[in-house]
C-alpha positions as CSV (number, residue, x, y, z in Angstrom):
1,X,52.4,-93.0,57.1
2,X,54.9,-92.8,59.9
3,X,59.2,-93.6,59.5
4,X,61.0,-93.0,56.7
5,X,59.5,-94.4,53.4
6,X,60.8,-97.5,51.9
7,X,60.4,-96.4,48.1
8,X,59.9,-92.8,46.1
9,X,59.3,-92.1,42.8
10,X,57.0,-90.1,40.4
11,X,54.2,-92.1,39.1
12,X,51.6,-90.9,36.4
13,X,48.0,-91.2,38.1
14,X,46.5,-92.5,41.5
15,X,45.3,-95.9,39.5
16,X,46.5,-98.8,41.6
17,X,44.5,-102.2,41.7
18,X,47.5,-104.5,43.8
19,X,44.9,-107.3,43.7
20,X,46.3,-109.9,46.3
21,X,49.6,-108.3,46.2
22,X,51.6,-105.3,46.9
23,X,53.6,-102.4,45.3
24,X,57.1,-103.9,45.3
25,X,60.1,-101.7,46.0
26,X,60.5,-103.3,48.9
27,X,56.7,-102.6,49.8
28,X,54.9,-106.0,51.3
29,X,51.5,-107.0,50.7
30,X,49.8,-105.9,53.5
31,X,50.0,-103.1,56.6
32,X,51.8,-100.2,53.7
33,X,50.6,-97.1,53.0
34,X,51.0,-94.7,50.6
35,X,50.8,-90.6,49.9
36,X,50.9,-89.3,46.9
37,X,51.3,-85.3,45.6
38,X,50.8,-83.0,43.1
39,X,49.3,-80.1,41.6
40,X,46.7,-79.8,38.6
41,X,45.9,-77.3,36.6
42,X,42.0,-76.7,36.6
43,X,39.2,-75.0,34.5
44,X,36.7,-72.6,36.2
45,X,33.7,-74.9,37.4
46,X,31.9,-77.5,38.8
47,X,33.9,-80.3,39.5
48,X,33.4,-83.7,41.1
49,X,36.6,-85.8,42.9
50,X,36.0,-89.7,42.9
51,X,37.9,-91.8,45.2
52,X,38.0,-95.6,45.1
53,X,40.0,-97.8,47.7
54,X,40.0,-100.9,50.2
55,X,41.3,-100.3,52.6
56,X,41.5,-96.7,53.7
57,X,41.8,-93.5,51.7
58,X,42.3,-89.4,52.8
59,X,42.2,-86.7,49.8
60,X,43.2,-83.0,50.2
61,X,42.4,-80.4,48.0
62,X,44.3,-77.1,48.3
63,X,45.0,-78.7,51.9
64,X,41.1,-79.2,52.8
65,X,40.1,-82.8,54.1
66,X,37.1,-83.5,51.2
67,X,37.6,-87.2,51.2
68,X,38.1,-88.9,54.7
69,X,37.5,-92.3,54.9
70,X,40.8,-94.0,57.4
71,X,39.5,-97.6,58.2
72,X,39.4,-100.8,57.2
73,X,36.7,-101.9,54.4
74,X,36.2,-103.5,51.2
75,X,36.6,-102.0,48.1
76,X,34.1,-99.1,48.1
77,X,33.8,-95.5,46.1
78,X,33.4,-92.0,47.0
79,X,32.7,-89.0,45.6
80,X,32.2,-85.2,46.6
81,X,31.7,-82.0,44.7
82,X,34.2,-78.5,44.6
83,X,33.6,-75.4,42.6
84,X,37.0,-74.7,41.3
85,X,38.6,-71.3,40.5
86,X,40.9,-71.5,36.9
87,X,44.5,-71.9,37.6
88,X,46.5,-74.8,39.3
89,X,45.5,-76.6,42.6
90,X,47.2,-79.1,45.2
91,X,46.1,-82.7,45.3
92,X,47.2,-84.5,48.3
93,X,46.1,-88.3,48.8
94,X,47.0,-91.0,51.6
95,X,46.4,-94.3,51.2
96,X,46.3,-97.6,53.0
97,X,46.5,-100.9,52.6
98,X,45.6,-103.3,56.0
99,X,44.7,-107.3,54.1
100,X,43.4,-108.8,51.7
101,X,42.4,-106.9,48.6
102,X,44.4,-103.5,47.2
103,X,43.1,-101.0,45.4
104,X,43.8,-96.9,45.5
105,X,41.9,-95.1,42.2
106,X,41.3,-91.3,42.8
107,X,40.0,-89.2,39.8
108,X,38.2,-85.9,38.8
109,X,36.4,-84.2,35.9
110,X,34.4,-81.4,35.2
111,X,30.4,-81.5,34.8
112,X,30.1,-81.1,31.2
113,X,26.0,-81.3,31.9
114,X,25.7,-78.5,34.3
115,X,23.3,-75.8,33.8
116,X,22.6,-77.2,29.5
117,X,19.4,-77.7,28.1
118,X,17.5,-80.9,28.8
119,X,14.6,-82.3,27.3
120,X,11.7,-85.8,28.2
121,X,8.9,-87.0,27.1
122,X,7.1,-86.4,30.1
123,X,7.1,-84.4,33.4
124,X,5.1,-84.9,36.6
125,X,4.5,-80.6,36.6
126,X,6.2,-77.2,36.8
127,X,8.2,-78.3,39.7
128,X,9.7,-80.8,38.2
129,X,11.0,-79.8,34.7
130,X,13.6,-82.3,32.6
131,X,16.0,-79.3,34.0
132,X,16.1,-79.4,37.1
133,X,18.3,-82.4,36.4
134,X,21.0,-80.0,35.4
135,X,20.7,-77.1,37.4
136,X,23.5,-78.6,40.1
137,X,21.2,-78.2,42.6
138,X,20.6,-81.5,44.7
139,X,17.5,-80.9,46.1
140,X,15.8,-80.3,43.0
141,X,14.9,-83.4,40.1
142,X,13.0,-84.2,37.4
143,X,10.1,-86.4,37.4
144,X,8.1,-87.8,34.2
145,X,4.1,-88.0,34.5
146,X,2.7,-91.1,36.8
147,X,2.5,-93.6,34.5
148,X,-0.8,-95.9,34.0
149,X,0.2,-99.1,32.8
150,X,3.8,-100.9,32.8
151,X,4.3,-100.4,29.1
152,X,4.6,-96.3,29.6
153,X,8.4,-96.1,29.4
154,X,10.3,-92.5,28.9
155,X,13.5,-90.8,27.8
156,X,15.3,-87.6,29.2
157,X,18.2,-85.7,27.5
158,X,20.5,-83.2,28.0
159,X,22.0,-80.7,24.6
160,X,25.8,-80.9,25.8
161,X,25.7,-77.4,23.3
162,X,28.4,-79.0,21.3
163,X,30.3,-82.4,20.3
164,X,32.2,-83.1,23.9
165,X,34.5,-86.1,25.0
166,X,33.3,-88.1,28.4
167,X,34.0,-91.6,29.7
168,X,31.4,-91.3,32.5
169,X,27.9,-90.6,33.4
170,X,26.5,-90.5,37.2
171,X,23.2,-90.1,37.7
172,X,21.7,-89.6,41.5
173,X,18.1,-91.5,41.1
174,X,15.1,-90.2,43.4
175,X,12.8,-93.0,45.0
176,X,11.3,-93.6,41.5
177,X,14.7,-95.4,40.2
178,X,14.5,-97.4,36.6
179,X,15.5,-101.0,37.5
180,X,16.1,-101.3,33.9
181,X,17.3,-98.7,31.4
182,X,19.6,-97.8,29.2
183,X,21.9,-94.8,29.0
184,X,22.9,-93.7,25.4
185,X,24.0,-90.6,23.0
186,X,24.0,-89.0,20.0
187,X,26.2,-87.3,17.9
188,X,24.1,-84.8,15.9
189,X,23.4,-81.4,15.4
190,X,19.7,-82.2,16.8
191,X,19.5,-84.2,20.0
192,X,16.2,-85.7,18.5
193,X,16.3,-89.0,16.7
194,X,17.7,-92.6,17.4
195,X,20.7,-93.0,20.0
196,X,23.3,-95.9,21.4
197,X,24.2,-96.5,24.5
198,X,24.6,-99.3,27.1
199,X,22.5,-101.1,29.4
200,X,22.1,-101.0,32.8
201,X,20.2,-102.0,35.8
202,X,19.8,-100.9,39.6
203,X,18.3,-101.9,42.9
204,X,18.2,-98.8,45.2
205,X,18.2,-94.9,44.7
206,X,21.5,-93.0,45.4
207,X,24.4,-92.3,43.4
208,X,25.6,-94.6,40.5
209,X,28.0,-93.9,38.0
210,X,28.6,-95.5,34.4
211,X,32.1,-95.9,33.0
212,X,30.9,-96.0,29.2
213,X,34.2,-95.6,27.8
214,X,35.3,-92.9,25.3
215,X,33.2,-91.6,24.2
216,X,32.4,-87.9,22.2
217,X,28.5,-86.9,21.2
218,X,26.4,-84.2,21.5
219,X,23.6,-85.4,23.4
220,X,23.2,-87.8,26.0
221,X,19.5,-89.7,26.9
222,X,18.4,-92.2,29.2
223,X,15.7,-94.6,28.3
224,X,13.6,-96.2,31.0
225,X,11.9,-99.5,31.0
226,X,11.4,-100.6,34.3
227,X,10.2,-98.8,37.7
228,X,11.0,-99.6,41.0
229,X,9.1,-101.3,42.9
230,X,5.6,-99.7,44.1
231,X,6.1,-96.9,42.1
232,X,4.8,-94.9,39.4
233,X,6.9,-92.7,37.5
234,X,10.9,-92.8,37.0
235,X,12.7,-89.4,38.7
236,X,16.1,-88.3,39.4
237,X,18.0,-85.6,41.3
238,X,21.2,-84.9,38.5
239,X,22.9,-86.1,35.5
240,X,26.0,-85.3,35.4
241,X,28.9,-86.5,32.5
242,X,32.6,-86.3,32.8
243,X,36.2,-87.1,31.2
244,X,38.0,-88.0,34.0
245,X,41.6,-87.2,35.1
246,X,43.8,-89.3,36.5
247,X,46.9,-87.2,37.2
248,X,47.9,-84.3,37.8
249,X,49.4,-81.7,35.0
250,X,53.3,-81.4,36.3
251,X,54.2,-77.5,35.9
252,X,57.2,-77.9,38.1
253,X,59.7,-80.8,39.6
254,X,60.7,-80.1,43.4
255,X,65.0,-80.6,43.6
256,X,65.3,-84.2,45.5
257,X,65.6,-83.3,48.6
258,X,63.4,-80.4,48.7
259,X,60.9,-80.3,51.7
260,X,57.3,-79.8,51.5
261,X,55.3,-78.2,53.8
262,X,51.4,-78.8,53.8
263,X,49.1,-77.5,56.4
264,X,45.9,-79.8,56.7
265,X,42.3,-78.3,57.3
266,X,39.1,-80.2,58.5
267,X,37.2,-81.0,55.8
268,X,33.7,-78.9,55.0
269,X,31.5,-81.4,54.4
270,X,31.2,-85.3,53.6
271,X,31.5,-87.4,50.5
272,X,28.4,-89.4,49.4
273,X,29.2,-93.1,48.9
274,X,28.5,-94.7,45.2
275,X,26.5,-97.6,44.1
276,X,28.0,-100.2,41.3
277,X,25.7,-100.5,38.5
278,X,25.0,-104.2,37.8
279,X,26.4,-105.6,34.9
280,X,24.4,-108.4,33.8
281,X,22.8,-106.1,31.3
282,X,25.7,-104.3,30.0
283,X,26.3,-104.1,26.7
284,X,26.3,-101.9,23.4
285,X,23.5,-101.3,21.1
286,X,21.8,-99.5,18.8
287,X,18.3,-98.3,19.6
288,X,16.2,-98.0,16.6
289,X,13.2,-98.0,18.5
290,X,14.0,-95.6,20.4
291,X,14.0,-92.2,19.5
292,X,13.6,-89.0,21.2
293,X,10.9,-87.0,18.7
294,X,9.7,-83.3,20.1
């Protein structure tokens, strides 16, 4: 990011996967970097910012660091948490590329779970109610009833309160992870009955995120199967569902020329890496099994 830059232009979204190869322009394949701006008109709310990259990626929100990871790695993702006041924002993100694989994705949406009605077919107790899933709050999680034998499989849900688009679903699993579920929704005016969704399947607790394509429903469930290892019950922090943003909403084009100024602030906190789901199980179908029933 130092020198004059070899190539300008406007592009549409921070969605780059070079592969092997570069941006062009005049741009090589390796040692480039790249910053992109813009501002973004935002809802009031809870919002989480997703970064993907190899190699190194910054992000800047109203001029606050909330995404710093500068050095060399492979293609690994990010993501942090702001509550955002309504109106428009800044977006600032720097990029760079030192061998081998390129990829810069950066992306953000609003929690369209946060603080709604949730319901499962189980809980361990009081202190661990299906809503505490959706309360925001990261220290708190649901957790179904210990479970006896390894045919005892559940389902939580969460009442979006009406029929909302979303393309992705993260969930932050406790110890108690499902090595095998299914995450699914329903369209209805009742978020009890039979649901479709895709399959999935995990190895560790943490942060994991679906991309389940577009999709617009009511209600959204997971159904558990398997438990991880040595335990006894399936449990998780949050779910939390999204339509993601790529780029920002252009209110204004600067004159060429025009200089911008940008002060830069430490950042507040840290981002929380993301797991991959594995894909061997993923595909579509219908679960008519599988219902949720009060």
């Amino acid at each position: 990011l130092s020198g004059n830059p070899v190539y300008s232009g406007c592009m549409s979204s921070i969605d780059r996967n070079w592969g092997t190869g570069g941006p062009g322009n005049g741009v090589g394949t390796d040692n480039f970097s790249v910053r992109w701006y813009g501002r973004s008109a935002f809802e009031g709310g809870a919002y989480a910012f997703f970064a993907s990259t190899d190699d190194g990626m910054r992000a800047y929100l109203d001029n606050s660091l909330i995404i710093d990871r500068w050095y060399d790695q492979p293609l690994s993702s990010y993501r942090t948490s702001r509550s955002m006041s309504a109106g428009l924002h800044n977006i600032l993100v720097e990029y760079y590329e030192s061998g081998g694989g390129a990829l810069a994705r950066f992306r953000w949406g609003k929690n369209l779970a946060l603080g709604r009605w949730a319901e499962a077919s189980s809980q361990q107790s009081s202190t661990y109610t299906p809503v505490m899933a959706t309360d925001g709050n990261y220290s708190t999680r649901w957790s179904s009833s210990f479970l006896n034998t390894l045919l005892d499989d559940q389902w939580w849900f969460v009442d979006l309160g009406s029929r909302k688009e979303f393309d992705r679903i993260s969930i932050y699993w406790e110890a108690a992870y499902a090595t095998d579920f299914l995450v699914a929704w329903r369209d209805a005016d009742s978020c009890y009955g039979d649901y479709t969704g895709l399959r999935y399947s995990v190895s560790q607790a943490g942060w994991t995120s679906y991309s389940v394509g577009s999709r617009a429903a009511r209600c959204i469930a997971v159904f558990m199967y398997e438990r991880a290892p040595g335990k006894f019950n399936f449990s998780f922090w949050e779910l939390e569902a999204y339509r993601l943003n790529y780029s920002p909403a252009v209110r204004a084009i600067a004159p060429t020329g025009e200089t911008i100024q940008i002060e830069i602030l430490p950042s507040g906190d840290s981002p929380v890496q993301e797991f991959s789901a594995a894909s061997t199980k993923r595909q579509e179908e219908p679960v008519s099994t599988w219902s949720t029933s009060p």
